[in-house]
C-alpha positions, -999 to +999 in steps of 0.1 A: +210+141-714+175+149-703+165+111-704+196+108-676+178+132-655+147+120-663+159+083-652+176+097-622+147+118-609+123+084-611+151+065-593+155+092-567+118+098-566+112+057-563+137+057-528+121+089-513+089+070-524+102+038-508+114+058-476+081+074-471+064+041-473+087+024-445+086+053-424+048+052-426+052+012-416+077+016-387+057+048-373+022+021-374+044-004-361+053+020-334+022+033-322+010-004-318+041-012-297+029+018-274-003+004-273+007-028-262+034-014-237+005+009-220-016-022-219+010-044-198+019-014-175-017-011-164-016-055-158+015-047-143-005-017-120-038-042-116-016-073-108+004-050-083-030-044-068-043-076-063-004-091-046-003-068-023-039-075-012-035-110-013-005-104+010-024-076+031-049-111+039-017-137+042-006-115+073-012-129+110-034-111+127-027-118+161-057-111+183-040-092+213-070-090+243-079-049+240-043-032+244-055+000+253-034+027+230-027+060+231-022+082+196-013+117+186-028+133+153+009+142+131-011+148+098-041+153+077-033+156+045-021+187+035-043+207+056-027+233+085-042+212+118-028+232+144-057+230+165-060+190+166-019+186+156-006+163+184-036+163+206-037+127+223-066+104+217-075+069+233-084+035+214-079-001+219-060-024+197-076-055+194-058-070+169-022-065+149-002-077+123+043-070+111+019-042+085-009-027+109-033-032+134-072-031+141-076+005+169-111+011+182-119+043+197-146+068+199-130+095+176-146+101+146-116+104+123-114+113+084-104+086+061-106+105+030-076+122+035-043+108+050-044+109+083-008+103+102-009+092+140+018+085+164+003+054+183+018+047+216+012+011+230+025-014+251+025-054+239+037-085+255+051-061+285+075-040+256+064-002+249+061+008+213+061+042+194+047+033+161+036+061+135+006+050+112-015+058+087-057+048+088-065+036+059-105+023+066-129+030+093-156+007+101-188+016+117-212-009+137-249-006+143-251-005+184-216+005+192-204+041+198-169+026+192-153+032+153-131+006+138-099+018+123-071+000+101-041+013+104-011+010+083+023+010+097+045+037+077+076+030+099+087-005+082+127-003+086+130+013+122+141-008+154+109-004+171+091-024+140+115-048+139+111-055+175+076-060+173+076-083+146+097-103+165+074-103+192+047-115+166+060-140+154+072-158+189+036-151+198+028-170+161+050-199+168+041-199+207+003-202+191+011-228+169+028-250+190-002-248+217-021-263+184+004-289+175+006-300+211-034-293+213-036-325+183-017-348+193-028-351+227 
């Protein structure tokens, strides 16, 4: 009777030993899958990256000859700006794209932080209220003037859509001038 026991306690002892063994396996096994899964998300992040740079270049910019723009201060960051909220500053666009456009002005304004405007502008005789977001500020050696690239944050409202319109008739308008401009 004991050697039954004995025989059954090995038996029992060889599947927990078995068990233990595969568990140890699978839990390797799944530590590497981790591994690799963290490794494609941050491709996934990096490849991200460089798209939506590459299309951030592919975007017309269509030179528009020093629109002269109005903007009011909505945000920066999270900090209380009551005393510069909605206080209107002067620039001039001198170039814009369906995501942004280039505004010059003599305000030094922070980049660091996210700084949301309400720009106010006129192009190809419509009137646009835009909001924005500057995302870069260039400075240039002789030139009181600062450089700022502003993101549109207002993708899906009627204004945008009308002045992408207006872009791209300028585009084709451009390109046909060139087309015409060859054959001649």
């Amino acid at each position: 009777m004991n050697s039954i026991f004995l025989i059954m306690f090995l038996i029992l002892l060889s599947f927990f030993s078995i068990f233990l063994i595969m568990l140890l396996i699978y839990r390797k096994y799944s530590k590497q899958k981790e591994m690799d899964i963290k490794e494609l998300n941050e491709q996934i992040v990096s490849l991200e990256e460089k798209l939506k740079d590459k299309e951030r270049r592919n975007f017309l910019r269509l030179p528009i000859g020093n629109e002269v723009c109005k903007f009011y201060i909505l945000k920066i960051g999270d900090k209380d700006i009551d005393l510069v909220k909605n206080r209107m500053g002067e620039g001039i666009i001198s170039d814009i794209s369906f995501t942004g456009l280039h505004l010059e002005s003599i305000y030094n304004l922070p980049v660091k932080d996210a700084v949301e405007i309400k720009m106010e502008f006129e192009f190809d005789n419509h009137e646009f209220e835009i909001r924005g977001l500057l995302m870069r500020k260039e400075e240039h050696i002789n030139s009181n003037k600062l450089i700022y690239g502003v993101k549109f944050i207002e993708a899906e409202t009627r204004a945008q859509n009308d002045l992408n319109k207006l872009i791209r008739n300028k585009e084709l308008e451009k390109r046909r001038k060139m087309l015409e401009q060859k054959e001649v």
